[in-house]
C-alpha positions in Angstrom: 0.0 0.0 0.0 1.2 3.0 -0.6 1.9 6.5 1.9 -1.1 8.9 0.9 1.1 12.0 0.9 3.9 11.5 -2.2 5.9 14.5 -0.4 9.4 13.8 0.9 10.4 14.0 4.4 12.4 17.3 5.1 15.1 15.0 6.9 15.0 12.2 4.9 13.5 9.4 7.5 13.1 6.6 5.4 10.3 3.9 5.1 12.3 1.4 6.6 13.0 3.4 9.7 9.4 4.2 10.2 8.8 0.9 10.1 11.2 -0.5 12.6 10.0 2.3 14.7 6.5 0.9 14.3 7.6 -2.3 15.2 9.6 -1.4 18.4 12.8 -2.7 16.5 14.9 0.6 16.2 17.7 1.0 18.6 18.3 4.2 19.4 19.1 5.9 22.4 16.4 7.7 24.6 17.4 11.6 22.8 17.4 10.1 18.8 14.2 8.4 19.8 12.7 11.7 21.7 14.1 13.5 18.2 12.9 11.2 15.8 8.9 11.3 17.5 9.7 15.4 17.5 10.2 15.3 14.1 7.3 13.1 13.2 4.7 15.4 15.2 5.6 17.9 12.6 6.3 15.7 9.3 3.2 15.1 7.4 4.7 13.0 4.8 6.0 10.6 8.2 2.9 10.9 9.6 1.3 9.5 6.3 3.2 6.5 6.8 2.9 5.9 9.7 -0.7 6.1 9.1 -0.7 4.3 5.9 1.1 0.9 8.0 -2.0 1.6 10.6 -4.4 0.8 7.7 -2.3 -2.4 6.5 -2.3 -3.3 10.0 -6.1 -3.2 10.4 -6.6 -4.4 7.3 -4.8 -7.6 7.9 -6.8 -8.3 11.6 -10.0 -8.0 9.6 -8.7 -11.0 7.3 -9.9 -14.8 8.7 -7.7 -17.2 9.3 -7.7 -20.1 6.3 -8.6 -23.9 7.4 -5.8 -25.8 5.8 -8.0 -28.4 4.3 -7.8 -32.0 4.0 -4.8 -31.9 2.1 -2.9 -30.9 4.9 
């Protein structure tokens, strides 16, 4: 799915970053993390994102889980 803002970020956080951030899996120390959520309450493009992986998110709980069939 794609963000639903096509503009850059001003500093250049990437995709992946947002991600991991998302995920709990960036390891940065307690000032980059205070920075990087600083930055984000003021980046629409990183807030897009973010959003956008929200949407995936709930989109994917929605989904039912598949019997595997007899062939399994």
């Amino acid at each position: 799915m794609k963000p639903t803002s096509s503009a850059p970020c001003a500093l250049g956080v990437g995709i992946e970053t947002l991600s991991a951030l998302r995920d709990d899996a960036l390891t940065l120390t307690n000032a980059e993390m205070e920075r990087l959520w600083s930055h984000i309450s003021t980046c629409a493009a990183c807030q897009a994102r973010l959003a956008s992986f929200d949407r995936v998110a709930k989109a994917l709980r929605r989904q039912r889980d598949l019997e595997p069939g007899k062939r399994i």
